[in-house]
C-alpha positions in Angstrom: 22.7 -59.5 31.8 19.5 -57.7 32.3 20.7 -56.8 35.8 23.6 -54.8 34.5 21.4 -52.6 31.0 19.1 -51.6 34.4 22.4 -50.7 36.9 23.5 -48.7 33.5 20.2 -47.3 32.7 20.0 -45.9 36.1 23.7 -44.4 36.7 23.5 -43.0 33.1 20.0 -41.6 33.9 21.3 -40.0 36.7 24.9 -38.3 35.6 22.3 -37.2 31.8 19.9 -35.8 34.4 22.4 -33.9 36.2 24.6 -32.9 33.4 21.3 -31.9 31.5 20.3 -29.5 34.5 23.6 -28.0 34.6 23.6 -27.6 30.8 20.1 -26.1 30.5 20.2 -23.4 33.5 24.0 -22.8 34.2 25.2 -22.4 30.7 26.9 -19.7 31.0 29.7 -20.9 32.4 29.8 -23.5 29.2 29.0 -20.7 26.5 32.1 -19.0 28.2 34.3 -21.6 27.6 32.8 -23.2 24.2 31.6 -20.3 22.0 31.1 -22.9 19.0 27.3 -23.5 20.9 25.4 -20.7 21.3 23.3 -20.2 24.6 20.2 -21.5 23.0 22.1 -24.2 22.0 23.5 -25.5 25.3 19.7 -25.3 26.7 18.6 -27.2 24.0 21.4 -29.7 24.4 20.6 -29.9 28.6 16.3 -30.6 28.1 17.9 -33.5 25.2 20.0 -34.7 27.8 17.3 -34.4 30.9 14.8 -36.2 28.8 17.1 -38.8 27.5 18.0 -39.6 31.2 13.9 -40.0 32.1 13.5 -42.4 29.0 16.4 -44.8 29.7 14.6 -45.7 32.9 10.3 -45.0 32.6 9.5 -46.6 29.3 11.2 -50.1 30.2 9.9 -49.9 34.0 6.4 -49.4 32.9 6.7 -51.6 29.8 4.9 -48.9 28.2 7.0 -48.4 25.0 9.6 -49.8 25.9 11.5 -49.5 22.4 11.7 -45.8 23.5 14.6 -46.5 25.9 17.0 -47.9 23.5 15.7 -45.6 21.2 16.8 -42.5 23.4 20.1 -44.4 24.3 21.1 -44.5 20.8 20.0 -40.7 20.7 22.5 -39.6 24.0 25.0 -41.9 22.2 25.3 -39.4 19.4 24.9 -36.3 21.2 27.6 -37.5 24.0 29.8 -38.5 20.6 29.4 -35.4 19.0 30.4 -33.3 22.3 33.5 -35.5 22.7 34.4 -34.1 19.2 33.5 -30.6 20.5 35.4 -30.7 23.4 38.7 -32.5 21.6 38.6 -29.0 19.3 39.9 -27.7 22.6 42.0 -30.1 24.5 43.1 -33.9 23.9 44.6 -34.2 26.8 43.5 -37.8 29.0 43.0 -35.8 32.3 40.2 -36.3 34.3 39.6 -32.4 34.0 38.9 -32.8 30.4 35.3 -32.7 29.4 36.1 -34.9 26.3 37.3 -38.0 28.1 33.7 -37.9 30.3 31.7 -37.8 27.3 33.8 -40.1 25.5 33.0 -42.9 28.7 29.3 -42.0 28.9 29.3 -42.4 25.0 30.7 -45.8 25.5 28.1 -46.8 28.1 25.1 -45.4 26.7 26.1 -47.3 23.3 26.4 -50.3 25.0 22.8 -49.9 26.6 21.6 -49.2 23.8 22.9 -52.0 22.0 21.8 -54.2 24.9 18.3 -53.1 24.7 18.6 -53.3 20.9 19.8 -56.5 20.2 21.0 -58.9 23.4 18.1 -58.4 26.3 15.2 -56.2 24.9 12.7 -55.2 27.3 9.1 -56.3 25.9 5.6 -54.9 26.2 3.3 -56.0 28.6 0.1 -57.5 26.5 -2.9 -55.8 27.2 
């Protein structure tokens, strides 16, 4: 089981590192089509994402604070949640061009990690 929280930890650290870049210095593509967010706001919302994405992997591989992983996996799952809501304000549709249904899946994963490293396979400290 511990094999799969690290093969999830290190897609979803990926596609938040990515999607945080894109959302913190091309947002203005995004403010175009969501004015709810203001610019600010979608920069803020991309460093979240691209530090999220660095602590679902560094904290557990160095077994330096490790807690902070799950920690920031229970953090992307309620940002990724409440962009899903933002993005069904505009378009319920189950197409794979709809922004909602992608955060709705990464949601679902990042939950589950963070769940994982919560409760069923928590990654522990080295003593010093």
């Amino acid at each position: 089981m511990n094999i799969v929280f690290w093969i999830l930890q290190a897609v979803l650290a990926l596609l938040f590192l990515a999607g945080g870049s894109y959302k913190a210095f091309s947002f203005q593509q995004l403010a175009g089509q969501f004015s709810e967010i203001p610019l600010g706001g979608w920069r803020a919302l991309g460093f979240l994402e691209m530090a999220g994405g660095v602590l679902l992997i560094v904290p557990a591989a160095f077994k330096w604070m490790p807690g902070l992983t799950a920690h920031a996996a229970a953090v992307l799952t309620l940002e990724t949640f409440a962009l899903a809501a933002l993005y069904a304000t505009h378009s319920t549709k189950l197409t794979p061009e709809n922004p909602m249904l992608w955060s709705m899946v990464m949601g679902v994963m990042v939950a589950f990690v963070a769940y994982g490293r919560y409760v069923l396979k928590p990654v522990v400290a080295v003593a010093a």
